[in-house]
N, C-alpha and C positions, 0 to 999 in steps of 0.2 A: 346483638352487640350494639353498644350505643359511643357514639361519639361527639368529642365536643373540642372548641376552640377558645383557647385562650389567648387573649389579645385579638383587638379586631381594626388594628393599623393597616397597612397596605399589605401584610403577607399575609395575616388571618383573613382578611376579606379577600384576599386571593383564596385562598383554600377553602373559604366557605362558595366560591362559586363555582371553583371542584367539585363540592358536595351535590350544589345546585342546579348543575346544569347534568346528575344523575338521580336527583329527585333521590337524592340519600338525605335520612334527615340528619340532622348537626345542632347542636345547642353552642352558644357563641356567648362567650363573656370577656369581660375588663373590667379597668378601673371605673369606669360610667358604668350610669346604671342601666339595665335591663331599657327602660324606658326609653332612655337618653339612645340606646339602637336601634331601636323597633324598628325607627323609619327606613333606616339604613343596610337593615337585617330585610324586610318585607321585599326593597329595591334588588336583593342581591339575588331572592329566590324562595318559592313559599314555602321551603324544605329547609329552611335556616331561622331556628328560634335565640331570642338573647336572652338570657339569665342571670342570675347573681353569679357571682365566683363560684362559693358553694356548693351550688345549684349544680354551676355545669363540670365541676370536677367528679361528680359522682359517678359520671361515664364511665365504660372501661378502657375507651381510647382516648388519650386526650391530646393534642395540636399545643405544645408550646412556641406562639409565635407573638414573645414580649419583648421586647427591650432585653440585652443579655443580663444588666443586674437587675431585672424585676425578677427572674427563677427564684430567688430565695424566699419572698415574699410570696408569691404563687406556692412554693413548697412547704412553707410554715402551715399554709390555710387548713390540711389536713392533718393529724398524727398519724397516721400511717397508709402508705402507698402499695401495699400488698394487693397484689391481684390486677391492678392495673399498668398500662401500658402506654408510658409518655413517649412522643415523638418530639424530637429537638429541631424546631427549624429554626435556633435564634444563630446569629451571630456576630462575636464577638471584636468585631474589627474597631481596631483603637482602644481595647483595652491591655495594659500594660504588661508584660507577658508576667512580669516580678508579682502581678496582682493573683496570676493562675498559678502562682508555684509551681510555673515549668510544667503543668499539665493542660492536654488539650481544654478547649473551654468546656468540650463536650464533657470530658470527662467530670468536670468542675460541678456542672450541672445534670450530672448521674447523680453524683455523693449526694446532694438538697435533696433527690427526692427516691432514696434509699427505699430497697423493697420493689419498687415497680422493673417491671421489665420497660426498657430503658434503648430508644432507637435512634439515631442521629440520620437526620431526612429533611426532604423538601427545604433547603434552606438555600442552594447552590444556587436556585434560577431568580433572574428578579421578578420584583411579585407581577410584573408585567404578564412576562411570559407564562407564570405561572397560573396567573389570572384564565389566559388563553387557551382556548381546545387544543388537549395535545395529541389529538390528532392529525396529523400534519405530514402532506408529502407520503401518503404513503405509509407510513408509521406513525408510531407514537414518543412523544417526547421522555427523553431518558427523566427520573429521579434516581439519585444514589442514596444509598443505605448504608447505614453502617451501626456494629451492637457486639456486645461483649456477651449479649444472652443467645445466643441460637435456638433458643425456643421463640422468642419474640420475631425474626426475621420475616417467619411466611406467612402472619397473617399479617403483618404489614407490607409486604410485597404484594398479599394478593389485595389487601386494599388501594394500594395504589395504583394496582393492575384493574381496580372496580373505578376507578375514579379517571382512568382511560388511558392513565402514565405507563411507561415500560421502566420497572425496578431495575436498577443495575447493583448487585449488592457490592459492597467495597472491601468487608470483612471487618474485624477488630478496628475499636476507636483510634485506638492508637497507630493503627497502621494504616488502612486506606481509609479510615474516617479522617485522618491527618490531611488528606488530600481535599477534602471540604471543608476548611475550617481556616479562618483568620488568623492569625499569628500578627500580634501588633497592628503595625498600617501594614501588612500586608498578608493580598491574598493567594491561599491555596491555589495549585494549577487548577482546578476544577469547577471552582466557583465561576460562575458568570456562563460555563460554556454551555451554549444550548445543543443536544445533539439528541438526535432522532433516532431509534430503532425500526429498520424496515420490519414492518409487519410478514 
């Protein structure tokens, strides 16, 4: 199984140090090029390569952690997303609910990238926290899930559970993926809270 990160702002270089600090390897892209991260990509762990766009979409798992309207453009790159498996950590906060035709963002950003199995994750905590070992106290720090595919769930559960996090699933987008997700200037009960699963 191979994995990769798109966007490598303060969430993706959080989640690439996820990767990093399990010596999993990860191919890391954005709008700069391959080059323009090396330095940055090297600092964060020797298990995290940068790539073209391209390059690192060819993964089967891929980390959307861009800007909420750069999805479309990330979604164009390929004609078809069959077979792969996108994670949503972007979110949408301050964009106009009228702009998502009354559907979650998550939702918004299934439809751009049609075919793929499709997960709403890692987006809740700031990239601080997320940055951080989550293992803490005893336990491990909660990520929530959430997906309309029930096929797609457990191996991303159990990757998150490889990457040292405790899954919490939430169910359907619409219902407890609602509870992670932005809504204009306002956020979800769930966003921000950091909570720990005793081991």
């Amino acid at each position: 199984m191979s994995y990769s990160i798109i966007g490598f702002g303060a969430v993706g270089q959080a989640l690439a140090r996820a990767f990093a600090r399990q010596n999993l390897e990860v191919t890391v892209a954005s709008r700069r090029t391959p080059e323009a991260l090396a330095s940055q990509a090297r600092a964060t762990g020797a298990s995290v390569s940068p790539a073209t766009l391209r390059d690192a979409l060819q993964a089967d798992v891929i980390f959307l952690a861009v800007p909420f309207r750069e999805h479309v453009a990330v979604a164009e790159t390929l004609p078809d997303w069959q077979g792969k498996t996108v994670i949503d950590a972007t979110n949408a906060y301050g964009v106009p609910v009228e702009e998502l035709g009354g559907l979650p963002s998550s939702a918004v950003v299934a439809k751009a990238f049609a075919g793929a199995k499709f997960v709403k994750g890692f987006n809740h905590l700031p990239a601080g926290l997320l940055a951080a070992d989550p293992r803490v106290d005893g336990g491990r720090r909660v990520v929530f899930l959430a997906g309309d595919n029930d096929s797609a769930m457990p191996p991303v559960a159990a990757l998150a559970e490889r990457l040292g996090f405790a899954p919490v699933r939430l169910g359907k987008l619409a219902e407890g993926g609602a509870l992670v997700q932005a809504r204009g200037h306002e956020w979800a009960p769930l966003i921000f809270q950091d909570l720990v699963k005793p081991d």
